[in-house]
C-alpha positions as CSV (number, residue, x, y, z in Angstrom):
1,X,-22.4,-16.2,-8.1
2,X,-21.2,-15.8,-11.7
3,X,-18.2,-12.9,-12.1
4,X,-16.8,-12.6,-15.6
5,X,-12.8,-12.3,-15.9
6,X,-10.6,-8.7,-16.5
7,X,-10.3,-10.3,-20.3
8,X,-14.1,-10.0,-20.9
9,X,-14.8,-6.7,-18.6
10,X,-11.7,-5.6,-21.0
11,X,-13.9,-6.6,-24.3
12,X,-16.8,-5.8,-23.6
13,X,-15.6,-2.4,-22.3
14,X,-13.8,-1.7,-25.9
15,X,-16.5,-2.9,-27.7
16,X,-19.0,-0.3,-25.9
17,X,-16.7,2.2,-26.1
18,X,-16.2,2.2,-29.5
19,X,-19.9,2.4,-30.3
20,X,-20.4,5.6,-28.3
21,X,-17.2,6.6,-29.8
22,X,-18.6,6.6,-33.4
23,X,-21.9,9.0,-31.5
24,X,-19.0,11.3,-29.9
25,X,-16.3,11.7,-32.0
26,X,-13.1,13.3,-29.6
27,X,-14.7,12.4,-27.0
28,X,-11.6,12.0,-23.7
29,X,-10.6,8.2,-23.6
30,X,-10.7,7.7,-20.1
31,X,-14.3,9.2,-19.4
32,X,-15.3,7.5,-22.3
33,X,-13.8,4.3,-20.8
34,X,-15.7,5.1,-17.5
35,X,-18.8,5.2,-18.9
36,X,-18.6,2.9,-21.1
37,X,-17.8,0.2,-18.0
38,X,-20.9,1.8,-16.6
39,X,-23.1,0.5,-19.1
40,X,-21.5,-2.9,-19.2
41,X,-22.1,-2.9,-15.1
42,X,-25.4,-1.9,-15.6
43,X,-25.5,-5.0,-18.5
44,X,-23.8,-7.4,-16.1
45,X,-26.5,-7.0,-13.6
46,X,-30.0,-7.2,-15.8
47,X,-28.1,-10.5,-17.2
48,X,-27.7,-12.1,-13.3
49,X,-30.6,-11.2,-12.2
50,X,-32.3,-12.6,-15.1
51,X,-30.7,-15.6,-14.3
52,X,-29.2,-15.6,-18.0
53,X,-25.6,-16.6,-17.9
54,X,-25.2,-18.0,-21.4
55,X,-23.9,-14.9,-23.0
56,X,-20.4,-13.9,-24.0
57,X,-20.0,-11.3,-20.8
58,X,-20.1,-14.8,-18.8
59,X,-18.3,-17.1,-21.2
60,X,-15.3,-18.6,-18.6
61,X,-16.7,-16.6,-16.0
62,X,-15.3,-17.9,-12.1
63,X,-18.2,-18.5,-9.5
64,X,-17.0,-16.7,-5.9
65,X,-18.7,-16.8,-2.8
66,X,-18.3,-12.6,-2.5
67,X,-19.0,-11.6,-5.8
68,X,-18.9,-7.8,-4.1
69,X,-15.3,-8.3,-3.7
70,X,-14.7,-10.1,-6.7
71,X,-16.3,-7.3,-8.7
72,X,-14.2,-4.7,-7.0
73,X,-10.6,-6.2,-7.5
74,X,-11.6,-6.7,-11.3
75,X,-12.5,-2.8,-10.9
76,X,-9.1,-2.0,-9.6
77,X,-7.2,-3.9,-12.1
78,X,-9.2,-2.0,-15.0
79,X,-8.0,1.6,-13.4
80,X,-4.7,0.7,-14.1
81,X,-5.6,0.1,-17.7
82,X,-4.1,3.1,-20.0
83,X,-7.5,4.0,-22.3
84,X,-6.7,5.3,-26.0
85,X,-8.7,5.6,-29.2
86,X,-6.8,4.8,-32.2
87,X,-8.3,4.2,-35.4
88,X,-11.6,5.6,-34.6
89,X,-11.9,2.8,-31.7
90,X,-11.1,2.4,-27.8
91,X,-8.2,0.3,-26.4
92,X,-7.9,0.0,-23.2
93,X,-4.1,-1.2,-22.6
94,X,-0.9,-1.2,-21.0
95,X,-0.3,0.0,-17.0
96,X,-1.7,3.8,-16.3
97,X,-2.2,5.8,-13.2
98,X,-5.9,5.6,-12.7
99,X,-5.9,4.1,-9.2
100,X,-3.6,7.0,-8.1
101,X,-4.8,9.8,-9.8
102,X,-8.6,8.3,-8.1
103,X,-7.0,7.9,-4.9
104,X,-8.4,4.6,-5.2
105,X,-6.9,1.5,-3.4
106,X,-9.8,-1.0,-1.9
107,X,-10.1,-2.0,1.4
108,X,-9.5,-4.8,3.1
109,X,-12.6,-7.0,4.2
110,X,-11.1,-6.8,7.9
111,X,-11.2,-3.0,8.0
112,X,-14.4,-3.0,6.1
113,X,-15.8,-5.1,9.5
114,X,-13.8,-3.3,11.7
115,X,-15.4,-0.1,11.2
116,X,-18.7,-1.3,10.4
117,X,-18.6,-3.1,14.6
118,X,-17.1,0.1,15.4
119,X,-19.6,2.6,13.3
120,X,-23.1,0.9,12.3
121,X,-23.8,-1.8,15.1
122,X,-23.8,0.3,17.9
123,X,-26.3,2.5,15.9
124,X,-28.4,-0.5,15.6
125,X,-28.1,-1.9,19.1
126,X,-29.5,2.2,20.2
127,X,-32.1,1.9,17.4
128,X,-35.6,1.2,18.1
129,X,-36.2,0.0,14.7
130,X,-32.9,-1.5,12.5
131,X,-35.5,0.0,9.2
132,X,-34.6,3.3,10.3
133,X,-30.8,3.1,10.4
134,X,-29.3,5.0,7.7
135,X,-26.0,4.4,6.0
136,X,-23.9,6.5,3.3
137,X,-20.5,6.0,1.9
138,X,-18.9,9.5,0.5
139,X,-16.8,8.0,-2.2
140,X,-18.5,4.4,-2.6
141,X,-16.1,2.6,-5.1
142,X,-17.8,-1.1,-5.6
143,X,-19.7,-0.4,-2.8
144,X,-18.0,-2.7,-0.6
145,X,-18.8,-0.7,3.0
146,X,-22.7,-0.3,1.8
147,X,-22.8,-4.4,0.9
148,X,-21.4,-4.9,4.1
149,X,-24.2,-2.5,5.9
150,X,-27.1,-3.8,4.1
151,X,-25.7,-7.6,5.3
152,X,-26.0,-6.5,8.8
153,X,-29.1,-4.4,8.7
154,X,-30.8,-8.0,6.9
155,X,-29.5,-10.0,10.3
156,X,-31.5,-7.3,12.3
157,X,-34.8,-8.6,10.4
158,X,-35.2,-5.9,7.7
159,X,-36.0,-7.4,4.3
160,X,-33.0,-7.1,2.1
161,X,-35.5,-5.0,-1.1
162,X,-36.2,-2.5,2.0
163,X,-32.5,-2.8,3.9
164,X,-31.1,-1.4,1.0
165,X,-33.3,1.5,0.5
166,X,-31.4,2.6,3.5
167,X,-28.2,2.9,2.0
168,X,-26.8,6.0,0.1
169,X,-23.7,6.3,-2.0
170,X,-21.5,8.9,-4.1
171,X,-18.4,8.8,-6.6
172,X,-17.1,10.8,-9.2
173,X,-16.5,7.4,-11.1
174,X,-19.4,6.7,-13.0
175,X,-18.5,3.1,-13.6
176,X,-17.8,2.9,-9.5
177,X,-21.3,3.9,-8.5
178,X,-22.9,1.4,-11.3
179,X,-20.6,-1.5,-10.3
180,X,-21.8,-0.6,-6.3
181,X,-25.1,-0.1,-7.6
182,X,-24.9,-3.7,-9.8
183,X,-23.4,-5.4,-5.9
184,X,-26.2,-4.3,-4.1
185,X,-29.0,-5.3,-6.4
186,X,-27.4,-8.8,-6.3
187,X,-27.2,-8.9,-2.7
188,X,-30.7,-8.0,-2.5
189,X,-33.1,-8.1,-5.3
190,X,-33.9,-4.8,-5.2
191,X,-32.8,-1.3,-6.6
192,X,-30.1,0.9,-4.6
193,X,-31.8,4.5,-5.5
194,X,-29.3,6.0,-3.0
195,X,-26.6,5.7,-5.1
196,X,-25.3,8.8,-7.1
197,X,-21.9,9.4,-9.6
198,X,-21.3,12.9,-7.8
199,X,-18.7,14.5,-6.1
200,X,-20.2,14.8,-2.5
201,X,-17.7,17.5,-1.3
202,X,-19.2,20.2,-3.9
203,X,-22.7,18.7,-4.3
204,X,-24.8,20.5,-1.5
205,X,-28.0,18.2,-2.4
206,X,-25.6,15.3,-1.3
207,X,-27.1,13.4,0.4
208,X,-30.7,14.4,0.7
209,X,-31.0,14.1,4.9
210,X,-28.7,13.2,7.7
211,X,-27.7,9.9,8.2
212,X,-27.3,7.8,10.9
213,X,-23.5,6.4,9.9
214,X,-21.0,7.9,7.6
215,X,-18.9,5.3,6.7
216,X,-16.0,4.4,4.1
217,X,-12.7,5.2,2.9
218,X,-12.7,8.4,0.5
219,X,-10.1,9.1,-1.8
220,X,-6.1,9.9,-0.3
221,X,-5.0,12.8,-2.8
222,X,-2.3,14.9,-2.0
223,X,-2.4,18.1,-3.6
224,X,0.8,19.0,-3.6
225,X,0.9,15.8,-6.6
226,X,0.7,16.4,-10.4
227,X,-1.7,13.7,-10.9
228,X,-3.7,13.9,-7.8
229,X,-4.0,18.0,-7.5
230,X,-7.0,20.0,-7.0
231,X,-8.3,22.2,-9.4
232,X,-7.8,26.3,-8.4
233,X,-11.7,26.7,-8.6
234,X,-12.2,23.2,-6.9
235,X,-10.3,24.5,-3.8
236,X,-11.8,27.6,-3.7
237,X,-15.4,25.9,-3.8
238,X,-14.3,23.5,-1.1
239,X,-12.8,26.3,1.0
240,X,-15.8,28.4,1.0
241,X,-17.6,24.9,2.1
242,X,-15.0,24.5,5.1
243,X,-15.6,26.9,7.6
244,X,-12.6,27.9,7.8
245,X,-10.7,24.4,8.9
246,X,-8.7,23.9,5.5
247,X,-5.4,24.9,4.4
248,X,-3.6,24.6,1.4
249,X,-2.8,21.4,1.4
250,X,-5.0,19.7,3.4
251,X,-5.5,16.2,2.1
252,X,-8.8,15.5,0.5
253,X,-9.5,12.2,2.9
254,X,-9.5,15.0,5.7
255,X,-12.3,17.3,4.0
256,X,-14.0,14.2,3.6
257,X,-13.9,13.3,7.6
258,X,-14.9,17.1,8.1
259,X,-17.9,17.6,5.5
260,X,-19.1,14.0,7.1
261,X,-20.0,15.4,10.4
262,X,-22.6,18.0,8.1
263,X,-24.0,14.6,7.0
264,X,-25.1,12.8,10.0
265,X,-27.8,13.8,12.3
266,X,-26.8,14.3,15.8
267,X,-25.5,11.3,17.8
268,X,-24.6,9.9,14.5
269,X,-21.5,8.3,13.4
270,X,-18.6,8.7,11.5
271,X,-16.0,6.5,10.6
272,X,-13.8,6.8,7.6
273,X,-10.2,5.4,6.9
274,X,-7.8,7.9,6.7
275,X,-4.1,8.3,6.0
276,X,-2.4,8.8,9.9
277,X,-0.9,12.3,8.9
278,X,-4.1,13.5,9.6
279,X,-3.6,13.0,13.1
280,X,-0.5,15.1,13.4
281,X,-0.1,17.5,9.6
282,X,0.2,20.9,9.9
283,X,-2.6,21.3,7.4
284,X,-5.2,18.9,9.0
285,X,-5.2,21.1,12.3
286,X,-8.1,23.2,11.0
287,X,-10.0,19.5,10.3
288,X,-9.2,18.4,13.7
289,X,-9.7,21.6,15.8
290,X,-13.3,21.5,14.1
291,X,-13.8,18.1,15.1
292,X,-13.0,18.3,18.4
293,X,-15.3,21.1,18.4
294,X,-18.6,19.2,16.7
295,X,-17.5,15.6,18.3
296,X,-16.1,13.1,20.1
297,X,-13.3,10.7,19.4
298,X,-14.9,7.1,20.3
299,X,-12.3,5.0,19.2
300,X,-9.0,4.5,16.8
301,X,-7.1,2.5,15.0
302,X,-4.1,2.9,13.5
303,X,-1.4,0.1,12.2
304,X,2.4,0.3,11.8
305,X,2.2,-1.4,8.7
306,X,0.5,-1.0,5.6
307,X,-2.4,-2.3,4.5
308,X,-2.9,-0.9,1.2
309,X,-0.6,-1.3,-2.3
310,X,-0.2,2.9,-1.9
311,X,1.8,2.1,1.1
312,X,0.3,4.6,2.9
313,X,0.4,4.5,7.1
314,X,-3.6,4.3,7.6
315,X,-5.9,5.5,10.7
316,X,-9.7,5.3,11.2
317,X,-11.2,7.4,13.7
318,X,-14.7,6.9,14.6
319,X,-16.3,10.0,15.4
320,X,-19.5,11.3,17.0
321,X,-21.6,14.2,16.3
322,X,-22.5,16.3,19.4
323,X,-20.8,14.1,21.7
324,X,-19.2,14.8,25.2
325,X,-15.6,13.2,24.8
326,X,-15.2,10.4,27.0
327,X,-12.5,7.9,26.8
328,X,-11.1,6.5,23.5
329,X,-11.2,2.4,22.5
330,X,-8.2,1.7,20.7
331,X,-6.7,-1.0,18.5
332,X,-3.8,-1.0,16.3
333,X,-2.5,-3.1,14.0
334,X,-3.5,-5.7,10.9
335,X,-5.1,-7.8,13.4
336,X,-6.7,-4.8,15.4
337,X,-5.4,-5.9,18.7
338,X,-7.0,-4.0,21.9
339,X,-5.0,-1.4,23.7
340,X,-6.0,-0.1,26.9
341,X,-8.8,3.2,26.4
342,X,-7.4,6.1,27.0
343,X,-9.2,7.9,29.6
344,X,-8.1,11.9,29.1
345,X,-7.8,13.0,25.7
346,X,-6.3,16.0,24.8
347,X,-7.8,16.9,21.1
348,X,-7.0,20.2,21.0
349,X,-4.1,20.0,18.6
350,X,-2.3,16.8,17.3
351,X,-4.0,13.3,18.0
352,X,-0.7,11.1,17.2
353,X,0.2,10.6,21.3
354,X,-3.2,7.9,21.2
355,X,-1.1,6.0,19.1
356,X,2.2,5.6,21.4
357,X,0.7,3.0,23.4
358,X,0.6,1.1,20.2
359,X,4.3,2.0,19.2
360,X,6.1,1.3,23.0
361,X,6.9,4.7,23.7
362,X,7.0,5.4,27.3
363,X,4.8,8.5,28.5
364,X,6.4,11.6,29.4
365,X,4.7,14.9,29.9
366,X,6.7,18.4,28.9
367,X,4.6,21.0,30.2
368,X,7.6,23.8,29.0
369,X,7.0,26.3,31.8
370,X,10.6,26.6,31.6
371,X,10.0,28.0,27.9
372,X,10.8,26.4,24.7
373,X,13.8,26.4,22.2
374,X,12.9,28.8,20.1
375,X,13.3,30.8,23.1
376,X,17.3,30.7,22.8
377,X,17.4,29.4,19.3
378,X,15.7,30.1,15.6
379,X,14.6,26.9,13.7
380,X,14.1,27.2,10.0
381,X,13.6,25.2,7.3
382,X,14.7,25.7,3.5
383,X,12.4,25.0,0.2
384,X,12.2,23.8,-3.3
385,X,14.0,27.3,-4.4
386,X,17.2,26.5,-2.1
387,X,17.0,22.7,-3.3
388,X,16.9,23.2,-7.1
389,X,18.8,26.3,-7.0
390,X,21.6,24.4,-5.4
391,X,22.1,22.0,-8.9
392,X,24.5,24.5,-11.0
393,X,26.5,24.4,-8.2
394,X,27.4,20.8,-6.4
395,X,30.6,19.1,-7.2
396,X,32.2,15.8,-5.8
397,X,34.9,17.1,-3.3
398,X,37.5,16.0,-5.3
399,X,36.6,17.8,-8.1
400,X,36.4,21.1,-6.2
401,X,38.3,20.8,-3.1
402,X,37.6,24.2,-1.8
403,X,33.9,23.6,-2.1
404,X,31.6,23.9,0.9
405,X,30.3,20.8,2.2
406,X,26.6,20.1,1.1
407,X,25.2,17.7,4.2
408,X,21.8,16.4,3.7
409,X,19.0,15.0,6.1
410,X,20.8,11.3,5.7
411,X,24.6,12.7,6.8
412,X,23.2,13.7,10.6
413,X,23.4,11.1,13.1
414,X,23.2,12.3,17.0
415,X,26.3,14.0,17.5
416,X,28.0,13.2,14.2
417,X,28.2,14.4,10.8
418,X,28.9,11.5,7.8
419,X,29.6,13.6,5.1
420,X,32.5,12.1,3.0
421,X,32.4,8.8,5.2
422,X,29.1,7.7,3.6
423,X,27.5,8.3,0.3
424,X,24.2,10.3,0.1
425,X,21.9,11.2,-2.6
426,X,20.9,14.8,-3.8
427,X,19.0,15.9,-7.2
428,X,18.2,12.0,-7.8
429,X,21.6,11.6,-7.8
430,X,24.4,9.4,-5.7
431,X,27.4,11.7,-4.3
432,X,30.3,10.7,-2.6
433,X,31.2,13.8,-0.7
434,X,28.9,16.6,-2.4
435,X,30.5,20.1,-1.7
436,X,29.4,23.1,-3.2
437,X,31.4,25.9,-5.3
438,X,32.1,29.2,-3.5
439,X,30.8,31.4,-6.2
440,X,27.6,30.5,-4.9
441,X,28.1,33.0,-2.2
442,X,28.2,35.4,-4.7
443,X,24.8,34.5,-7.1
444,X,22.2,36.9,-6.6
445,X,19.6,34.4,-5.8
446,X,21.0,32.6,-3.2
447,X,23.8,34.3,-1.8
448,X,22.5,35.8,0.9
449,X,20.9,32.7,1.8
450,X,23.9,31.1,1.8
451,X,26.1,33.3,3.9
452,X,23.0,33.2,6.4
453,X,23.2,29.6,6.9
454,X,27.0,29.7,7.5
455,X,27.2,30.2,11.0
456,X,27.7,28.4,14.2
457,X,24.7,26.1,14.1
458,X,22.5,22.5,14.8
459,X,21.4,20.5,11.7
460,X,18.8,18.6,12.5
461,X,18.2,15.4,10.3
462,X,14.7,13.9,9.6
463,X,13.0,10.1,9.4
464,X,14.8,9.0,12.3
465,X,14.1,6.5,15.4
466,X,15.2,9.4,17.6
467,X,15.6,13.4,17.0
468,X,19.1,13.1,14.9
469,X,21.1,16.5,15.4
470,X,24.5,17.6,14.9
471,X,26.4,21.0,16.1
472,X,28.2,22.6,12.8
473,X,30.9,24.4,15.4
474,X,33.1,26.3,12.4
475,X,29.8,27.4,10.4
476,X,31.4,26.1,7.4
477,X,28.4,23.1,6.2
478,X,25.2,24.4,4.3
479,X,22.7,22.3,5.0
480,X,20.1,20.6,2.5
481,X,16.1,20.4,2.1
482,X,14.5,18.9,4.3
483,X,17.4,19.0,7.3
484,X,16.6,22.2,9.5
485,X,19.3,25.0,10.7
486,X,19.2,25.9,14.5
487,X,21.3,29.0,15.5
488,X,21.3,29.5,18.8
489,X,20.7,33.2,19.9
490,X,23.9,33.2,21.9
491,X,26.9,31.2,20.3
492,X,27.8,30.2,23.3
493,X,24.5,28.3,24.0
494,X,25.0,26.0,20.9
495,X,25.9,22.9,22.8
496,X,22.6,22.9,25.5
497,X,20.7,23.3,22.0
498,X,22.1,20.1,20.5
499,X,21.5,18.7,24.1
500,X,17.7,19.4,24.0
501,X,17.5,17.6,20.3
502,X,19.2,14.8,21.4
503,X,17.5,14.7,24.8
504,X,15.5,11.1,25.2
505,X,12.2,12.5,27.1
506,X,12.6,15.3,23.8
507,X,12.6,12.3,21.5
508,X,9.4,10.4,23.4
509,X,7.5,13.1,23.2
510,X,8.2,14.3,19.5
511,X,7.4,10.4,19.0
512,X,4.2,10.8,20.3
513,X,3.0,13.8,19.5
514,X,3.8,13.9,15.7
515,X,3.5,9.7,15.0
516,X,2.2,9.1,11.5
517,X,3.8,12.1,9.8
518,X,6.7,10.5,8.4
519,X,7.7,7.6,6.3
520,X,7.5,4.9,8.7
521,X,5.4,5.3,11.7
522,X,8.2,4.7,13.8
523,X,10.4,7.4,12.6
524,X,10.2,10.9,14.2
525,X,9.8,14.1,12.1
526,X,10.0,17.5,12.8
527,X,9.3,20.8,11.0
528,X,11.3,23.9,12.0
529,X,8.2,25.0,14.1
530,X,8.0,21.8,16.1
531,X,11.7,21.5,16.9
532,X,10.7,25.6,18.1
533,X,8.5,24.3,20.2
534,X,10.2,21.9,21.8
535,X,10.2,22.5,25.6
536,X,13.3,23.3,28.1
537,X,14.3,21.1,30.9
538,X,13.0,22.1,34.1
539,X,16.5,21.6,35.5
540,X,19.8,23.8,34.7
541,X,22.1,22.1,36.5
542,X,21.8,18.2,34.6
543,X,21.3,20.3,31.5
544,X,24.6,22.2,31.9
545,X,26.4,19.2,32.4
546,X,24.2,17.3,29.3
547,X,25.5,20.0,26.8
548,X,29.2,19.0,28.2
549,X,28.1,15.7,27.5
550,X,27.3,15.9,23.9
551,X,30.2,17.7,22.9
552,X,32.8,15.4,24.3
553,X,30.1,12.8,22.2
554,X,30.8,14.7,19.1
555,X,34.5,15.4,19.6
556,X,35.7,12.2,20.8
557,X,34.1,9.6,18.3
558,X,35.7,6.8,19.8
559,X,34.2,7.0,23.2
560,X,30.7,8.8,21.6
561,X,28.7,5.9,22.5
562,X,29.2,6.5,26.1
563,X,29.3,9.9,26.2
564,X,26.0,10.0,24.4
565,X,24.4,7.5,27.4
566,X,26.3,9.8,30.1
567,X,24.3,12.5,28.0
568,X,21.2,11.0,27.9
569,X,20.7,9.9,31.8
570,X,21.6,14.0,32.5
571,X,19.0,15.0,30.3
572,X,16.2,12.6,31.2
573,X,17.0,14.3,34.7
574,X,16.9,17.8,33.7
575,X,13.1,17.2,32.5
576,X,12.2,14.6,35.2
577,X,11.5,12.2,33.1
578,X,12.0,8.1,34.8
579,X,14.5,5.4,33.8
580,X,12.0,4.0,30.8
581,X,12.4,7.3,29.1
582,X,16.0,6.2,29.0
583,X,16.3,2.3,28.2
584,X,13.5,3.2,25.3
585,X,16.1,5.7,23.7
586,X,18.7,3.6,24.3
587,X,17.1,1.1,22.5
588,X,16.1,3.1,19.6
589,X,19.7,5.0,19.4
């Protein structure tokens, strides 16, 4: 099959452009540039079908064996192409932020077949008749999941001008739904009617019935982003359509998995990539509290590394509607290697602990009838206000030497503090020692703040390979977004705190619980109401002489190393936990 390069998709786009230009003067350049690539998809496919490739479109054009694929990675190429009018005609030129601002980044054809084995065969092996299997993908792109389908549906003995009547499809991009629309027609000689440029999470009539498979991978766009940001009255609309489950910034890809289960009958299938926060966020409990409600988890897959150019830690659950929960399939990884099911999932809050099989961490189980550390301590977490406030302020130590150190997230290591022995960055900005001038005690913004964060207290660092916490003895650091402050509710108690933050079966099960959430899915991170909930040991006695432990590991920095193991053998004894508990920290430390 014939593609055409980016150069002519780039021409002929322009060319269109500027004719519907001169109709629509002021018209917006990029969604005239989306709909003029619509009509040059739509173009492209009456020309191959026609079997007429002697035309400009084609001149040069590459023959590939998946022109589905082909077609999408010219697609992704044009997002990042900056569309302007100047002189009364369209350009489209230079390196823009279309991909990100459509959450678009295409999947690979191993995933694609991964979830498809996972999702749509099992709904044809329990089908009487494959012509009754129905398929849709929520945010379609080139229609790469749906080509895929109709493939497999044809191998069942359905004639590929009826397989693909089966198939339904929705994207805001207009040119994304004619490009999918233009792959399936060449696939099968016939027309894809299911497809529609809509945005399914606001279009009730979306699709028309319930399907038997929801499959894809819908858009990743944090709201929190500039570019990526939902409208006020777009939130609102999706909240009202939510049932409750969303929060402020629940990531799109997770209304997507929870509108899906409203789109396949009961029994059916869903199974959408997903970025692996969602198993863990704070603001995708709502999405998964409401799915363990409506289904079960059949299987998951999640990988350590990524597998998209967003470099985004991805996840694909496949869920069934109405479903008893049974036990979950599991494989991890680029080459979605098999991990033993797990038998007893507990869905009721996060998912990440299916994942620790996957990442070597040992299982431990902290049931906290002993209570939890915000029982003797208060966590709490700063903001944006604390951390741009803070810029008037911060010197280099030796331009203000009686300046109050300024210790960020990268100066905690277990039981030490780096500041001044290794650089750190604040405000975008490298600083040697970063200290901060006493009249901020003073400013009537944050001086109250301030003075309530100089006290006796645990710092507690973030992205690390184990819970990273230091004990600020003299109250004189203040700490910086996003380390957390833990003040102990009696002073005296401030060393058995840091000993439950640097506890290993602490660290396992913090691994576990909240995997995915940070940067690399091998780094834990807490917010303050995590490290609150962190349980107690079950035993005072190893626990007493832990918190001994760590403060001989913090005062005596030559021998911390083995004051830290002495400290860590105490602890996995104080909470039971067995000899792996240890040797994986160790590891990890």
């Amino acid at each position: 099959m014939l593609v055409p390069s980016l150069d002519r998709l780039v021409a002929a786009a322009e060319q269109q452009g500027s004719l519907m230009l001169a109709e629509e003067p002021g018209r917006d350049p990029a969604d005239l540039a989306r709909a003029a690539l619509a009509l040059v998809y739509r173009r492209l496919g009456d020309l191959l079908l026609a079997g007429v490739v002697d035309t400009p479109l084609l001149d040069g054009a590459a023959k590939v064996a998946d022109p589905a694929r082909a077609l999408g990675t010219l697609h992704e190429a044009l997002l990042e192409l900056a569309p302007a009018v100047v002189e009364g005609r369209l350009v489209l030129a230079g390196q823009g932020s279309g991909r990100k601002a459509a959450g678009a980044w295409f999947t690979p054809a191993a995933l694609v077949a991964h979830l498809l084995d996972e999702a749509l065969e099992p709904a044809l092996d329990e089908a009487d008749d494959a012509s009754a299997v129905t398929v849709c993908d929520p945010a379609c792109g080139s229609g790469l999941f749906l080509v895929g389908a109709l493939r497999r549906i044809v191998r069942r003995g359905v004639p590929p001008h009826r397989a693909v009547q089966q198939l339904y499809g929705a994207d805001t991009d207009a040119a994304a739904v004619e490009l999918a629309r233009l792959c399936l027609r060449l696939e099968s000689r016939g027309e894809a009617s299911g497809l529609r440029c809509t945005n399914p999470l606001l279009d009730d009539s979306w699709p028309d019935l319930e399907v038997d498979v929801v499959v894809g991978n819908p858009p990743f766009l944090n709201r929190l982003e500039r570019l990526t940001a939902t409208t006020p009255e777009d939130a609102r609309a999706l909240a009202a359509r939510s049932s409750g489950t969303l929060r402020p910034y629940t990531d799109v890809s997770a209304v997507f998995l929870q509108r899906s289960v409203e789109w396949v009958r009961p029994g059916g299938r869903v199974a959408l990539v997903q970025p692996q926060s969602v198993l863990a966020a704070r603001d995708a409990a709502g999405v998964r509290a409401h799915l363990a409600r409506t289904c079960s988890l059949e299987s998951l897959w999640a990988s350590d590394r990524p597998l998209f150019e967003a470099q985004v830690l991805t996840c694909a659950p496949v869920l069934r509607r109405g479903a008893g929960q049974g036990s979950v399939r599991r494989t991890h990884g680029p080459g979605f290697a098999s991990l033993p099911a797990h038998d007893a999932p507990d869905l009721e809050r996060e998912w990440s602990h299916l994942l620790a099989a996957a990442l070597g961490i040992p299982p431990v189980r902290l049931t906290g009838d002993r209570g939890v550390l915000g029982d003797i301590a208060r966590a709490t977490a700063d903001f944006r206000d604390q951390y741009y406030g803070l810029a008037p302020f911060v010197h280099e130590a030796r331009d203000c030497p009686e300046g109050i150190p300024l210790v960020t997230s990268g100066l905690v290591d277990p039981a030490v503090c780096l500041w001044g022995r290794r650089p750190t960055r604040f405000l975008k900005r490298r600083w040697e020692a970063p200290v901060l001038s006493p009249d901020l005690l003073d400013d009537p913004a944050l001086g109250a703040w301030a003075r309530s964060r100089l006290v006796p207290k645990v710092v507690v660092g973030t992205q690390g390979r184990v819970v990273e916490a230091v004990a600020d003895e003299a109250g004189s650091w203040l700490p910086s977004v996003p380390a957390i402050t833990v003040v102990p509710v009696e002073e005296d108690r401030l060393w058995h705190v840091l000993a439950v933050l640097l506890a290993p079966p602490v660290a396992a099960h913090a691994a576990a619980t909240y995997a995915g959430t940070a940067l690399s899915m091998r780094a834990i991170k807490l917010s303050a109401r995590q490290v609150a909930g962190l349980p107690l040991p079950r035993h005072l006695a190893p626990w007493d002489a832990a918190a001994d432990a760590v403060r001989r590991a913090q005062h005596d920095p030559a021998e911390r190393a083995r004051h830290l193991e002495e400290a860590g053998a105490l602890l996995c004894e104080a909470y039971g936990a067995g000899d792996d508990v240890l040797a994986w920290w160790r590891g990890r430390l």
